[in-house]
Backbone as CSV, one residue per row, in Angstrom:
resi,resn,N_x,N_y,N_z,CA_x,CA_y,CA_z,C_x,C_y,C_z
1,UNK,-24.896,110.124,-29.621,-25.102,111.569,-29.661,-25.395,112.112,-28.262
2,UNK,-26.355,111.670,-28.008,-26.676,111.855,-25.928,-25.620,111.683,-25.034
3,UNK,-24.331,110.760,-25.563,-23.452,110.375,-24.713,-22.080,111.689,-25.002
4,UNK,-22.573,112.122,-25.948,-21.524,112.854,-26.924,-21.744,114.823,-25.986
5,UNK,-23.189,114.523,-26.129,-23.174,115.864,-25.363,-23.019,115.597,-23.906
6,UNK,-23.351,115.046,-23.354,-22.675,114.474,-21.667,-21.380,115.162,-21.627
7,UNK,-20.664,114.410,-22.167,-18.946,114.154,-22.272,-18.868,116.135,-21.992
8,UNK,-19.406,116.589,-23.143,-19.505,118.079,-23.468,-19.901,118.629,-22.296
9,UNK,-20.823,118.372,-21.737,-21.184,119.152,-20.835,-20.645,119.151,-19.374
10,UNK,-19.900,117.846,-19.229,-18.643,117.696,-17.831,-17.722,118.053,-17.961
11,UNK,-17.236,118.017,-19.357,-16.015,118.652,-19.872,-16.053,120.353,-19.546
12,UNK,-17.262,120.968,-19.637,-17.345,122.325,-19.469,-17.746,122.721,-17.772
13,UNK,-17.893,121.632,-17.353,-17.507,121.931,-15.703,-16.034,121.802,-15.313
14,UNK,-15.905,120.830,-15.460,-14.412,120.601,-15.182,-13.338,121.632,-15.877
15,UNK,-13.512,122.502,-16.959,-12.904,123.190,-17.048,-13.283,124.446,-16.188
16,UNK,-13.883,124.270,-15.967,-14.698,125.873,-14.886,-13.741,125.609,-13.357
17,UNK,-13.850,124.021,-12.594,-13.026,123.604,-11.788,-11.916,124.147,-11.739
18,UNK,-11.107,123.654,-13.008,-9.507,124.125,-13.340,-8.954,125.042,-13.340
19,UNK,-10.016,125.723,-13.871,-9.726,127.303,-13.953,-9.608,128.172,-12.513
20,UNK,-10.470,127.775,-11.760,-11.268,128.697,-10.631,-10.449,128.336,-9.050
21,UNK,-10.399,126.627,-9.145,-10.457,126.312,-7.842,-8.685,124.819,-7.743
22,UNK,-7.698,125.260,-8.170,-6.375,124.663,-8.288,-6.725,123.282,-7.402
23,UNK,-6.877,123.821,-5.648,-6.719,122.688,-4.675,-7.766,121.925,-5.080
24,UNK,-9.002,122.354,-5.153,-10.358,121.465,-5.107,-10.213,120.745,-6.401
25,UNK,-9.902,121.173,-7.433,-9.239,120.463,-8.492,-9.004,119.006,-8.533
26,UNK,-7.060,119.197,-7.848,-6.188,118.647,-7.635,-6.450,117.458,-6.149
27,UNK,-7.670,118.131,-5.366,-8.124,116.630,-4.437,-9.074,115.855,-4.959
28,UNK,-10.207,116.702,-5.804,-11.172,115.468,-6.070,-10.948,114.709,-7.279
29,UNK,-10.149,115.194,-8.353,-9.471,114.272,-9.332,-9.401,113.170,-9.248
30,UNK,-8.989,112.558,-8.068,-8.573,111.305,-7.560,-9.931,110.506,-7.751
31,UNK,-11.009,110.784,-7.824,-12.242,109.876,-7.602,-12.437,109.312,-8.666
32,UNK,-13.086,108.271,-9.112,-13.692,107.390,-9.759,-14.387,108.469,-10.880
33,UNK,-14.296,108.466,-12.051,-14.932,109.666,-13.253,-16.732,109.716,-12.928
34,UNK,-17.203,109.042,-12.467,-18.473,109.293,-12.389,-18.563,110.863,-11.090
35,UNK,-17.865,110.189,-10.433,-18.079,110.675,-9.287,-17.758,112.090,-8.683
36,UNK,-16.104,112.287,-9.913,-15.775,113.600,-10.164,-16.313,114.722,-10.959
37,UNK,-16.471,113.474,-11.747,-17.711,114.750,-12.827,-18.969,115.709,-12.090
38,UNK,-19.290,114.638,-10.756,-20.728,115.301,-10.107,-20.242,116.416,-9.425
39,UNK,-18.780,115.937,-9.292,-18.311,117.476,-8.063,-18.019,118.581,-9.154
40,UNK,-17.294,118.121,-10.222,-17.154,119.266,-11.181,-18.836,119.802,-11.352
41,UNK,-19.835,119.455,-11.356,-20.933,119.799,-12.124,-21.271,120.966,-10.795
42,UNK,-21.388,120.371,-9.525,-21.746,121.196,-8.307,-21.023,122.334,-8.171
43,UNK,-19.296,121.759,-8.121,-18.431,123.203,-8.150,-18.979,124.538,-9.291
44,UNK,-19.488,123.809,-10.723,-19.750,125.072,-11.272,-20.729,125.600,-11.316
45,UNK,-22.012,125.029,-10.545,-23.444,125.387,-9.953,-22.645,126.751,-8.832
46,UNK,-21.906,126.603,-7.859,-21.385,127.192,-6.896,-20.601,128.483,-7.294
47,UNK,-19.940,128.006,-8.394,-19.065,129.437,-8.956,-19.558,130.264,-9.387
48,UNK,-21.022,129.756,-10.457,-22.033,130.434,-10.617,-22.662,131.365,-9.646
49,UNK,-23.044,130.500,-8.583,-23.522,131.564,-7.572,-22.770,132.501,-6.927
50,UNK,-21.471,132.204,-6.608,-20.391,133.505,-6.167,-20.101,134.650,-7.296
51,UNK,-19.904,133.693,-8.786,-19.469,135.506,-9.572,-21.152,136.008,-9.408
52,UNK,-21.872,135.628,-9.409,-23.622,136.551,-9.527,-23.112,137.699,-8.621
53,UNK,-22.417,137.458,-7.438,-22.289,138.228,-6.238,-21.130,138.892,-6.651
54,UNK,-19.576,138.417,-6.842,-18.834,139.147,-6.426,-18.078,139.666,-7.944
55,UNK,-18.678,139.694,-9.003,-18.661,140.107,-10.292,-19.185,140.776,-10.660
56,UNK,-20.522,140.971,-10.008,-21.139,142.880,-10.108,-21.284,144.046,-9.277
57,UNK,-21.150,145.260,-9.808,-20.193,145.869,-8.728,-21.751,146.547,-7.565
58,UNK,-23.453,146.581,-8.510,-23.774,147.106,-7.899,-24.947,145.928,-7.087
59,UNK,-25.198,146.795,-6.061,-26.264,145.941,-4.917,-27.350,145.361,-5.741
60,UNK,-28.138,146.043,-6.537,-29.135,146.004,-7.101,-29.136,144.821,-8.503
61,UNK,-28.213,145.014,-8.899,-27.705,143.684,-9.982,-27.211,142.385,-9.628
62,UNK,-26.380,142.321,-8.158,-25.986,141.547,-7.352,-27.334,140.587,-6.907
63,UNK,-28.523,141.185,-6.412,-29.593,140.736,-6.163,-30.292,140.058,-7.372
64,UNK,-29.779,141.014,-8.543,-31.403,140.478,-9.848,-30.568,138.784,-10.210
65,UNK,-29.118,138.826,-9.519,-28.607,137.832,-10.942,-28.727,136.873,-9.367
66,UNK,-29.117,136.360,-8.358,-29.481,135.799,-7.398,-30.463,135.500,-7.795
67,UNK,-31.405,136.057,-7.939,-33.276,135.912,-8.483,-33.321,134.851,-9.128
68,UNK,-32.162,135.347,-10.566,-32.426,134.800,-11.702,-31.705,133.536,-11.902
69,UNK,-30.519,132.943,-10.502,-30.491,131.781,-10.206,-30.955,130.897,-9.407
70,UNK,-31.622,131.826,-8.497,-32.939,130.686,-8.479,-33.900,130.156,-8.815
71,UNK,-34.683,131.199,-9.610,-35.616,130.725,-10.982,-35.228,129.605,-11.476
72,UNK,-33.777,129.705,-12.119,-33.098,128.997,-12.906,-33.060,127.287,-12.726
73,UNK,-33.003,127.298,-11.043,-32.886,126.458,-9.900,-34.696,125.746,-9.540
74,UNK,-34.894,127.063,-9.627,-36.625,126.187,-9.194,-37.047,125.514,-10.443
75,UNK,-36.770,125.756,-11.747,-37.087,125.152,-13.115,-37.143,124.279,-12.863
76,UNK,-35.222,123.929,-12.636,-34.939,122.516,-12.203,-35.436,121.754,-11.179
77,UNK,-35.957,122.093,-10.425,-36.329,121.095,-9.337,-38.416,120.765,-10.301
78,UNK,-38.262,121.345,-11.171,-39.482,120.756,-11.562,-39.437,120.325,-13.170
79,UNK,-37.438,119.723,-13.353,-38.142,119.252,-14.442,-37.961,119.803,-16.013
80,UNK,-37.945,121.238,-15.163,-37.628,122.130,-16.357,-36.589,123.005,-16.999
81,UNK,-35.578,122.409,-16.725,-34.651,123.540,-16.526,-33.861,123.877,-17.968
82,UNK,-33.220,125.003,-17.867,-32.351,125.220,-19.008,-31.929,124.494,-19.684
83,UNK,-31.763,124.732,-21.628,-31.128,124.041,-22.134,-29.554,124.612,-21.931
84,UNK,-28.747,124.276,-21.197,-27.301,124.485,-20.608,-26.187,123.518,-20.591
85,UNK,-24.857,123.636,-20.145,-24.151,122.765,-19.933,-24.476,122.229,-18.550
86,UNK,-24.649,124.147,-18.094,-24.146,123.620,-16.331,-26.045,122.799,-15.751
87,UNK,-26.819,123.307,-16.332,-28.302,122.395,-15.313,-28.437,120.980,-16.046
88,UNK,-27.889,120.421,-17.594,-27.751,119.421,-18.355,-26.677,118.542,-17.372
89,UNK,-26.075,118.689,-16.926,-24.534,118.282,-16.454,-25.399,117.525,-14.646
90,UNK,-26.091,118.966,-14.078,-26.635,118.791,-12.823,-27.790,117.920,-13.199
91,UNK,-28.371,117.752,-14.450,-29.244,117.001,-14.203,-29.130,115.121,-14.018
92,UNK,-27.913,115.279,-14.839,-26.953,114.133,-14.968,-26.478,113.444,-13.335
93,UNK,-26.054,114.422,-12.890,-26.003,114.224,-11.373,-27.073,113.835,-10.207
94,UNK,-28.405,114.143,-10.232,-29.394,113.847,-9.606,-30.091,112.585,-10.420
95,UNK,-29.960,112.710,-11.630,-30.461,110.859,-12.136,-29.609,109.823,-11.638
96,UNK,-28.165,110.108,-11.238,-27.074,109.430,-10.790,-26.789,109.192,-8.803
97,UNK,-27.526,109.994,-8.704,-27.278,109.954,-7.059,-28.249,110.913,-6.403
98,UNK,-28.379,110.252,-5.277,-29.616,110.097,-4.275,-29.527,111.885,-3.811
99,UNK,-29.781,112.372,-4.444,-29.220,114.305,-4.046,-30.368,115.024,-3.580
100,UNK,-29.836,115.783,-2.491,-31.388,116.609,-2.054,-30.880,118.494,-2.558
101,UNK,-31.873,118.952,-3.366,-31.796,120.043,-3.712,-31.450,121.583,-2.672
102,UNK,-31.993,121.167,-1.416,-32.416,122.211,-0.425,-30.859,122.715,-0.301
103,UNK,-29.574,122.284,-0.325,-28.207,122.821,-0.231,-28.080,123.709,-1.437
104,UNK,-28.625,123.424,-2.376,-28.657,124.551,-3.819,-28.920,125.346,-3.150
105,UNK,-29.952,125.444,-2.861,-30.719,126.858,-2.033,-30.440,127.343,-1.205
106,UNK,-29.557,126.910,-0.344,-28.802,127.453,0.979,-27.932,128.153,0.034
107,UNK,-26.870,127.360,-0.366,-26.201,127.827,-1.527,-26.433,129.577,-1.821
108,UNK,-27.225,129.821,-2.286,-27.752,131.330,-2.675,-28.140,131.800,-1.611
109,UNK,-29.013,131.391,-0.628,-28.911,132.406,0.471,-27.747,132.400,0.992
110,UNK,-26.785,132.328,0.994,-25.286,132.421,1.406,-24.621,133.420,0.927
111,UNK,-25.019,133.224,-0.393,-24.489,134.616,-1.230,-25.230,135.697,-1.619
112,UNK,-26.370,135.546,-0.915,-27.335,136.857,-0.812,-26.846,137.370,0.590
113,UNK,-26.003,136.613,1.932,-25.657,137.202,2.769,-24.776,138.534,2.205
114,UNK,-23.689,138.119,1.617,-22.484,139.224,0.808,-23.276,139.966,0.360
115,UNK,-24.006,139.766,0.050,-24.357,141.421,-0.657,-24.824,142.547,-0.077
116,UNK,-25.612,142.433,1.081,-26.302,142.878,2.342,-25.933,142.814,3.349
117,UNK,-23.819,143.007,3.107,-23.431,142.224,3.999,-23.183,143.386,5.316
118,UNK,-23.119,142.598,6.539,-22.701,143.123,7.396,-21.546,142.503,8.644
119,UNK,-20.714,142.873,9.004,-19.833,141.842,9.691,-20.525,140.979,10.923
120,UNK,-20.188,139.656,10.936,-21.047,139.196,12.213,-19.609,139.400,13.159
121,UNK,-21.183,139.285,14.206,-21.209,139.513,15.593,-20.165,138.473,16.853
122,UNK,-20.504,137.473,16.400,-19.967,136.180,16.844,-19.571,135.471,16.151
123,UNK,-18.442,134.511,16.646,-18.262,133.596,16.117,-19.375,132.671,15.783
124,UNK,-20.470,132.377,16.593,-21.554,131.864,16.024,-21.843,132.094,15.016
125,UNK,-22.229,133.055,14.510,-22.420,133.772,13.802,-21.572,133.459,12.196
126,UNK,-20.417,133.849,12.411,-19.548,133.351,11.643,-19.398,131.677,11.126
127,UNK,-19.841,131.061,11.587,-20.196,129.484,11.540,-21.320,129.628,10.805
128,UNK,-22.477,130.391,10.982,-23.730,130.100,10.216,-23.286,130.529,9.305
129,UNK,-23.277,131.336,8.794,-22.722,132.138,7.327,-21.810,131.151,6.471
130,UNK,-20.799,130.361,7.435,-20.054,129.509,6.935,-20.608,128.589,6.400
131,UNK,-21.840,128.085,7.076,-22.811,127.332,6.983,-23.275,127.245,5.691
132,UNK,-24.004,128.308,5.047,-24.416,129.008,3.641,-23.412,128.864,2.960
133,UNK,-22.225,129.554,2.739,-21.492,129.199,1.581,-20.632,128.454,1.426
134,UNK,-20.651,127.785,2.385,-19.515,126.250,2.754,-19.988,125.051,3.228
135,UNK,-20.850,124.904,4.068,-20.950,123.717,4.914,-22.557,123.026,3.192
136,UNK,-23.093,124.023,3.021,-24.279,123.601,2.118,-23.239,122.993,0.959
137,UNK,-22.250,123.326,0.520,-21.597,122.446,-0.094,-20.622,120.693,-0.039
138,UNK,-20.469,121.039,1.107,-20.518,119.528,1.807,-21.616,119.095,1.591
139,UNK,-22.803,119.137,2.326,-24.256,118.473,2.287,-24.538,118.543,0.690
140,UNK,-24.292,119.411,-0.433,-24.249,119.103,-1.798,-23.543,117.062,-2.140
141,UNK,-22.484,117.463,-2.162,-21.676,116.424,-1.924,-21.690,115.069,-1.824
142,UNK,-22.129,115.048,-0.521,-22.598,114.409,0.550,-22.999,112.854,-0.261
143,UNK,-24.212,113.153,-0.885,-24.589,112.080,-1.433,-23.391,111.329,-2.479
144,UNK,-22.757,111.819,-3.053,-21.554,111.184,-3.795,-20.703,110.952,-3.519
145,UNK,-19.843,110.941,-2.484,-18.553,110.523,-1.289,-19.348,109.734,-0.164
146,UNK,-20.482,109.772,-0.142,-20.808,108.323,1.003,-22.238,108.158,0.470
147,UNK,-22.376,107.193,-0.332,-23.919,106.990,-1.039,-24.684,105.848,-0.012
148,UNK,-24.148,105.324,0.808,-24.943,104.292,1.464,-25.101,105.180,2.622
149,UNK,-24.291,105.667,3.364,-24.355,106.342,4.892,-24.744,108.094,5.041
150,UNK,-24.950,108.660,3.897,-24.793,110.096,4.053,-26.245,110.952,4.350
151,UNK,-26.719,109.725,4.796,-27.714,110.494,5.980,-27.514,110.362,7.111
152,UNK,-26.352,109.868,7.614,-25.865,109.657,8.691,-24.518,110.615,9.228
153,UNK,-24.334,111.695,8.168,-22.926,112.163,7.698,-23.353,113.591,7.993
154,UNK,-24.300,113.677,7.684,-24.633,115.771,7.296,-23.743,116.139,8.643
155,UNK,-23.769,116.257,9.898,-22.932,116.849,9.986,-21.316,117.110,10.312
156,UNK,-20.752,116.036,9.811,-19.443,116.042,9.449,-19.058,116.597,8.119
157,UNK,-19.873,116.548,6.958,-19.798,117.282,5.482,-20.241,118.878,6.271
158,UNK,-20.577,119.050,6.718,-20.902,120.514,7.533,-20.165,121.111,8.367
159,UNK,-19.022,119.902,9.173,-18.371,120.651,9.826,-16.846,120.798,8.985
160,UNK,-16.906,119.970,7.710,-15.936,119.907,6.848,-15.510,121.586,5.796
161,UNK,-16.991,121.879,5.741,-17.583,122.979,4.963,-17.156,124.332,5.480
162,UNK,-17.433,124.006,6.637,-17.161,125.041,7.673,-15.500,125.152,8.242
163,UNK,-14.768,124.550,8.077,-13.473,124.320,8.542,-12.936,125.200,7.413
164,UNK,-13.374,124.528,6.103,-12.526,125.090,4.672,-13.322,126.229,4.564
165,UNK,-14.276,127.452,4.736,-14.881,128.470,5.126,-13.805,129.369,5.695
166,UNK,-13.468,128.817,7.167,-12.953,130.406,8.074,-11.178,129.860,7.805
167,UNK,-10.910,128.604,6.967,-9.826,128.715,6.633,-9.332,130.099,5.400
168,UNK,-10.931,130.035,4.425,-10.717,130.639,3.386,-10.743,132.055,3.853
169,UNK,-11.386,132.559,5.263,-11.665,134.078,5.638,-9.846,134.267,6.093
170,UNK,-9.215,133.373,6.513,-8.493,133.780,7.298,-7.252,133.860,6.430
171,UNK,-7.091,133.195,5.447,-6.330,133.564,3.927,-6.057,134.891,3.449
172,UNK,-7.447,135.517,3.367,-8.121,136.228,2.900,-8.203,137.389,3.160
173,UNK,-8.537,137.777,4.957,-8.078,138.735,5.155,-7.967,139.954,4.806
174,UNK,-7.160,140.698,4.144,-6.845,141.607,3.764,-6.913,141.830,2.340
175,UNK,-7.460,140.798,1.473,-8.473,141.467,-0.055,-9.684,141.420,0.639
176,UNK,-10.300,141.101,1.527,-11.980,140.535,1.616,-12.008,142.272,2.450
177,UNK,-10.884,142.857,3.177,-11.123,144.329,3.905,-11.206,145.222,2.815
178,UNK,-9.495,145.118,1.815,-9.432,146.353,1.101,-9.961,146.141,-0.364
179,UNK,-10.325,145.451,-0.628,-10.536,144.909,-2.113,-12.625,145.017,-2.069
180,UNK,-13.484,144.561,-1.393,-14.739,144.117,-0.811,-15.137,144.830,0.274
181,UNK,-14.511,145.809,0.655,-14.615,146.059,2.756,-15.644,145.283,3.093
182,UNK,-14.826,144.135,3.120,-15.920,143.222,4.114,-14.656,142.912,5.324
183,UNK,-15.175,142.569,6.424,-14.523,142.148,7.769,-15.367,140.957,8.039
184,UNK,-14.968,139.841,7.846,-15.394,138.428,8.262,-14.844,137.919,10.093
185,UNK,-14.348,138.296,10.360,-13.677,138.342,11.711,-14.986,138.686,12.086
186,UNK,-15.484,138.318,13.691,-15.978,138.790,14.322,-16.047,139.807,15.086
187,UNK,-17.177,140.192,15.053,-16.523,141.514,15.845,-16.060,141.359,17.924
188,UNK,-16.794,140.813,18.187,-16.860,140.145,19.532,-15.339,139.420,19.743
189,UNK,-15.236,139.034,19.089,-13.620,138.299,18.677,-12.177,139.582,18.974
190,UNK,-12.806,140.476,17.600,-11.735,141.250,17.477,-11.900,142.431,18.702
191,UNK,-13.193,142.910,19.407,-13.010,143.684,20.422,-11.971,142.755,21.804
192,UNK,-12.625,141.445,22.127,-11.596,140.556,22.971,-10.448,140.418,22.535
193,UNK,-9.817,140.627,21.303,-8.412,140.092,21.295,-7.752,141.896,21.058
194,UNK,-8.209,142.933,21.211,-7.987,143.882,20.768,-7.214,144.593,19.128
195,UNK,-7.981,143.670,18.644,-7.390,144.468,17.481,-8.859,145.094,16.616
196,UNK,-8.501,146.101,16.734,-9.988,147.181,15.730,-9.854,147.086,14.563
197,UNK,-10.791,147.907,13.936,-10.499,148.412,12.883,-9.654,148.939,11.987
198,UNK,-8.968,149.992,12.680,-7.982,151.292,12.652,-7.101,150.251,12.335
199,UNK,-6.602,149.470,12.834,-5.427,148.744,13.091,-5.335,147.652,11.463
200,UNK,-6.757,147.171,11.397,-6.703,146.699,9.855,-6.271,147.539,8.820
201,UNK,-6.951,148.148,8.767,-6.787,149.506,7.839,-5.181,150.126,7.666
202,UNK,-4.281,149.846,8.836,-2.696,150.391,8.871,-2.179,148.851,8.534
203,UNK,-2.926,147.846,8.021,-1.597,146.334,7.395,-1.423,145.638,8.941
204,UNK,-2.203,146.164,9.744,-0.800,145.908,10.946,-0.823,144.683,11.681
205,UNK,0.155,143.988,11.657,0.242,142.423,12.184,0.984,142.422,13.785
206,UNK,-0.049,142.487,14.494,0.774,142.559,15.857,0.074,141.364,16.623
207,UNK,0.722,141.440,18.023,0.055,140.484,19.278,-1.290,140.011,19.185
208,UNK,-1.747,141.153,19.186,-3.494,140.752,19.275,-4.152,140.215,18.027
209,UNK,-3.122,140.449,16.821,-3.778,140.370,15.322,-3.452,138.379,15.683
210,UNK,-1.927,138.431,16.050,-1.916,136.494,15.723,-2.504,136.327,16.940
211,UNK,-3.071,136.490,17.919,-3.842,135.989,19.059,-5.149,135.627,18.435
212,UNK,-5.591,136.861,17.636,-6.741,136.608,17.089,-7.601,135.530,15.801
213,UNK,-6.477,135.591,14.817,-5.827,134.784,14.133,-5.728,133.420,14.580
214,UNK,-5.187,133.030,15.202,-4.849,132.058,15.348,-5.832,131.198,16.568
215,UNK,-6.881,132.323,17.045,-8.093,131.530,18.188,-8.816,130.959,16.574
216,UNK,-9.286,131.894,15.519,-10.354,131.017,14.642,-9.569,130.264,13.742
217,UNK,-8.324,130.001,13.718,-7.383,128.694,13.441,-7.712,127.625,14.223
218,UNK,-7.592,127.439,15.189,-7.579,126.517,15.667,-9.335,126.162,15.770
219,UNK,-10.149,126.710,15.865,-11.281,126.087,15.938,-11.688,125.341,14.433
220,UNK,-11.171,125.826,13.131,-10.998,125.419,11.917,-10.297,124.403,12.350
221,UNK,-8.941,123.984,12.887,-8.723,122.827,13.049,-9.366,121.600,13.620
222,UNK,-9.819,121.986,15.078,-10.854,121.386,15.485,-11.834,120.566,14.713
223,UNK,-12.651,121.289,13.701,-12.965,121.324,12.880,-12.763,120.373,11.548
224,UNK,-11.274,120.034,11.442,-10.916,119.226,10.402,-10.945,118.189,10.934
225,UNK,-10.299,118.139,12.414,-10.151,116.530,13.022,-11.652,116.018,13.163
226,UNK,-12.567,116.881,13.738,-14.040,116.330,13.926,-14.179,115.719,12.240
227,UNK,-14.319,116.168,11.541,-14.238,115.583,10.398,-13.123,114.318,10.271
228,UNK,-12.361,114.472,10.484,-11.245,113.044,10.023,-11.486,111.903,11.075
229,UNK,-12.354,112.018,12.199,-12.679,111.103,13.058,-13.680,110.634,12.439
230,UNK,-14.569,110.762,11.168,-15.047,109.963,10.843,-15.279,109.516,9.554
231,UNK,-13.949,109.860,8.806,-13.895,109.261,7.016,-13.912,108.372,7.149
232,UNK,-13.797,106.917,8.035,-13.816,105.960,7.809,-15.630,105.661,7.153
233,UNK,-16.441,106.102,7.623,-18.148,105.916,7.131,-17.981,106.926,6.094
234,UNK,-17.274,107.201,4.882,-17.751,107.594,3.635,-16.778,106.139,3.006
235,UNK,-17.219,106.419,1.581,-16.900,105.444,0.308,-15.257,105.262,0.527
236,UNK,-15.162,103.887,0.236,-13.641,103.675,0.456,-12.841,104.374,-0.975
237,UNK,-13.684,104.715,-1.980,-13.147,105.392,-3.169,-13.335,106.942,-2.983
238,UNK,-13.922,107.141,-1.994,-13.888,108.874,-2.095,-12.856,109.165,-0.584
239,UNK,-12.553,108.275,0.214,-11.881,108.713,1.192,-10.354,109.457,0.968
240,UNK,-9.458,108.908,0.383,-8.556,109.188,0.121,-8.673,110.905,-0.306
241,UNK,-8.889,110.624,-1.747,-9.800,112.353,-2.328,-10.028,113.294,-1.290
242,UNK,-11.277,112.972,-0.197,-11.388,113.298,0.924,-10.214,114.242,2.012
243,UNK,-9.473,113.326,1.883,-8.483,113.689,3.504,-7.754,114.134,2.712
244,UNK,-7.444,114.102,0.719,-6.081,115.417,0.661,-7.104,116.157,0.018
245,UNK,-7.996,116.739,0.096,-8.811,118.043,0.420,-9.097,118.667,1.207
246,UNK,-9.005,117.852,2.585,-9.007,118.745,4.302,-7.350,118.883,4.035
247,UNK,-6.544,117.864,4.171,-5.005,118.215,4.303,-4.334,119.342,3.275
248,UNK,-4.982,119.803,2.178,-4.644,120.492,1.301,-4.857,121.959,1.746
249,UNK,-6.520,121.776,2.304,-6.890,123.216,2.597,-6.184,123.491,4.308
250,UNK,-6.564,122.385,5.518,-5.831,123.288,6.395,-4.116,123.572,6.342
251,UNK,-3.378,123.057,5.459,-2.261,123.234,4.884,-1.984,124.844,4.819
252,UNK,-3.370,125.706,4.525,-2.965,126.455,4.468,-2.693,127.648,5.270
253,UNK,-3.543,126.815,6.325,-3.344,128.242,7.696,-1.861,127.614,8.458
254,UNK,-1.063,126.630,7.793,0.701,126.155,7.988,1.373,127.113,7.221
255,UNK,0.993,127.624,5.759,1.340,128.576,4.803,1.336,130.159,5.390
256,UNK,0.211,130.302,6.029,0.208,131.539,6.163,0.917,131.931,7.879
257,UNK,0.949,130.843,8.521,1.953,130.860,9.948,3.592,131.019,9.263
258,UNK,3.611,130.405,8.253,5.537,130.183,8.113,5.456,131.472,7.383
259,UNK,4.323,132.514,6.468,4.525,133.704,6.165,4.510,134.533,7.455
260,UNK,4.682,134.201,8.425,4.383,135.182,9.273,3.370,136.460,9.677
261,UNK,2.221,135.072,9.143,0.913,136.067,9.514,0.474,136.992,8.577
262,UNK,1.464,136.927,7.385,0.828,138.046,6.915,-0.551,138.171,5.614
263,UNK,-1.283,137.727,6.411,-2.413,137.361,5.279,-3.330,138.778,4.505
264,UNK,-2.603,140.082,5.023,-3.005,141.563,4.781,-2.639,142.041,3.473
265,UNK,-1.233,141.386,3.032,-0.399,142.204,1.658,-0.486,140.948,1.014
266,UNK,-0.356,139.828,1.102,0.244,138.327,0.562,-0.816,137.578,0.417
267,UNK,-0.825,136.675,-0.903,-1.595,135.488,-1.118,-0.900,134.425,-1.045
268,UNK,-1.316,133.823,0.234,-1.431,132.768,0.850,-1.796,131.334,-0.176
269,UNK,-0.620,130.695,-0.476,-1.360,129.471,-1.065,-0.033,128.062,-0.870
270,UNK,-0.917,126.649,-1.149,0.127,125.526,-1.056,0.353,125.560,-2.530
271,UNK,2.239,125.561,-2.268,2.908,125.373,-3.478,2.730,123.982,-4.413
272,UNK,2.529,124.323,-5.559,2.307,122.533,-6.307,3.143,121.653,-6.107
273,UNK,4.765,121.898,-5.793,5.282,121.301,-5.463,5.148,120.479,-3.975
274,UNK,4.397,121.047,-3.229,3.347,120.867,-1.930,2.771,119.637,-2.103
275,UNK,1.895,120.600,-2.953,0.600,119.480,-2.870,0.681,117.835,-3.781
276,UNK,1.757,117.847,-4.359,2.170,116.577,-4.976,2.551,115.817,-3.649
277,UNK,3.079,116.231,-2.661,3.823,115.578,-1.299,2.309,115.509,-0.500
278,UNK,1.371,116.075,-0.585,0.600,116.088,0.200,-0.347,114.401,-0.344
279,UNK,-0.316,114.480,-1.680,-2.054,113.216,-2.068,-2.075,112.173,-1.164
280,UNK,-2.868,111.788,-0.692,-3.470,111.190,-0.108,-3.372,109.978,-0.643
């Protein structure tokens, strides 16, 4: 019966996975069932925390349903948490592997940034933020793709986090302006490469837009290789998984170069027929 609701309750992550997240899906599949189940359980801890944010339309509700996942969150760290799929599932995961909670919690301050949001300043800047709703998910992770070494790892799962982050801003683009008016670009960035505001706002893909474009491409790449210089120190069963989840995601700033930049009108994605050529 205990084993019966388990089954139930990974089963209802993993469908949350399927639904939500195609690539992340389709790379960590590959792992050993213990091991996928923990990422399914985290991914839907995570999805959780993004619709709180980007599923209600006002500031003030955006905040209460943040509150009320961390409550939800502090239960758990004492023990107490919901009778649920998704904290039943997570609890399953921390009896199973060596997990430190404090990335939950980054986790939400990440997505308490969006709501209060304001465009950063720097690319620095843009890295920390990345930090919060990307790199804290690596360090989630972390413990289940390298269980002997992954205190030795945080920051390669961080700079992994962060790669698939300003890959996802740079996708993105043009729902995250007209859909959210949010501007994830820096601003320091976009005054040096000259492209403003005005110029978002008219679709417009010129010189300065792929100059610009393509400077926080390449530091995302950067980014992936610092990471692939050292999969050899995670699990020889999560590596593979691993490298077609970086190769899947920077795949896609290859997608949005052969669209010709146009990440303003177009969703940007690797075709399935792709990503079958891509596994690892």
């Amino acid at each position: 019966m205990i084993q019966q609701q388990l089954n139930e309750d990974l089963l209802y992550c993993e469908n949350i996975i399927k639904k939500h997240s195609k690539s992340f899906y389709f790379a960590f599949s590959g792992l050993p069932a213990e091991k996928r189940y923990a990422v399914y359980a985290i991914y839907a801890f995570c999805r959780l925390a993004d619709d709180s944010v980007d599923e209600n339309p006002i500031a003030a509700v955006k905040s209460a349903a943040i509150n009320q996942l961390r409550h939800e969150l502090d239960l758990f760290s004492r023990h107490e948490e919901r009778d649920h799929p998704l904290w039943r599932a997570l609890r399953h995961v921390f009896n199973t592997f060596e997990m430190d909670i404090q990335p939950f919690y980054d986790q939400l301050t990440g997505q308490e940034m969006d709501i209060d949001f304001s465009s950063p300043k720097t690319l620095q800047q843009l890295e920390e933020y990345s930090y919060y709703v990307a790199g804290s998910v690596g360090l989630m992770l972390l413990p289940i793709i390298a269980t002997e070494s992954h205190q030795h790892l945080k920051k390669t799962a961080v700079d992994l986090g962060i790669a698939m982050q300003i890959t996802n801003i740079l996708r993105d683009i043009g729902e995250d302006f007209h859909e959210k008016n949010r501007i994830y670009l820096p601003e320091m960035e976009r005054l040096r490469f000259g492209y403003g505001e005005e110029k978002l706002n008219q679709y417009l893909i010129d010189e300065s837009f792929i100059n610009l474009w393509e400077h926080l491409a390449v530091r995302a790449e950067t980014l992936y290789d610092i990471f692939s210089n050292h999969l050899m120190n995670y699990d020889d069963d999560s590596k593979a998984p691993l490298m077609t989840a970086a190769t899947v995601y920077r795949e896609i700033l290859n997608v949005v170069r052969e669209n010709q930049y146009d990440c303003l009108t177009k969703r940007n994605f690797v075709a399935k027929e792709r990503l079958e050529q891509m596994r690892v």
